[in-house]
N, C-alpha and C positions, 0 to 999 in steps of 0.2 A: 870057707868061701869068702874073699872078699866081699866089699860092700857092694861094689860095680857089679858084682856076678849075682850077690843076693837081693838088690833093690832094682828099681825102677822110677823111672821119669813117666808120669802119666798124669791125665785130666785137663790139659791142654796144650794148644801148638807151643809148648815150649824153645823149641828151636826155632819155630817162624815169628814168634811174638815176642820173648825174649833174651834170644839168644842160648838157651842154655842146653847143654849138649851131652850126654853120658862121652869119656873118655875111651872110645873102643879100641884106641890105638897101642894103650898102654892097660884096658880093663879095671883101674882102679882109680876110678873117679869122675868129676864132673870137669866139663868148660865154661867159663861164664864170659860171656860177650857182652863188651861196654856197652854199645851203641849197636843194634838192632834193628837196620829197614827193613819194612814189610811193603805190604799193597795200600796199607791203611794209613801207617803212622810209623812213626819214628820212637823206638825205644829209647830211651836211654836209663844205663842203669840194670845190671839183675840183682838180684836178692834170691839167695836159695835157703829155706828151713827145713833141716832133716828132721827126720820124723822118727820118734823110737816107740812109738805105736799109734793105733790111727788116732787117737789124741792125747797122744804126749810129744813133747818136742823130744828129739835127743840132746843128753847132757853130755857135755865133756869136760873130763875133770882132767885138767894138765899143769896139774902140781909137779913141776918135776919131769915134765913131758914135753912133748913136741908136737905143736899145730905148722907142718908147712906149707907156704902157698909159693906159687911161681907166676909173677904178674912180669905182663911185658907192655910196659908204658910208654914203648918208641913207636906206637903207630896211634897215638891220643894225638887229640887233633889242639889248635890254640885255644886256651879256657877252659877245656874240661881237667876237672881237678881226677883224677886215680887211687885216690886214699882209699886204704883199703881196712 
């Protein structure tokens, strides 16, 4: 099983309060939104920690591997920096 199929986003409004979204279009992965309005306040910013048990981080080891991300920085607004 993928990770998308095996995990889960839970213990708060993630998608209303941070933007962050499980990937169901493609089931293997997450979405992370820069900038996030809600009713309350204005995100800005997500940070996601995968978890490889309920207290351990998951590690990855990419000796020799491949971490890849797909960021689309043509709708940042002027000043905010994208560094990812």
């Amino acid at each position: 099983a993928s990770c998308a199929e095996s995990c889960g986003i839970e213990g708060a409004d993630y998608a209303g309060s941070f933007g962050i979204t499980t990937n169901s279009d493609k089931a293997d992965g997450v979405n992370l939104t820069f900038v996030t309005e809600n009713k309350y306040s204005t995100n800005y910013g997500s940070r996601l920690f995968v978890m490889d048990s309920e207290d351990t981080y998951k590690m990855f080891r990419l000796k020799n591997r491949e971490f890849t991300v797909d960021v689309d920085s043509g709708s940042l607004i002027c000043g905010l920096n994208g560094t990812l």
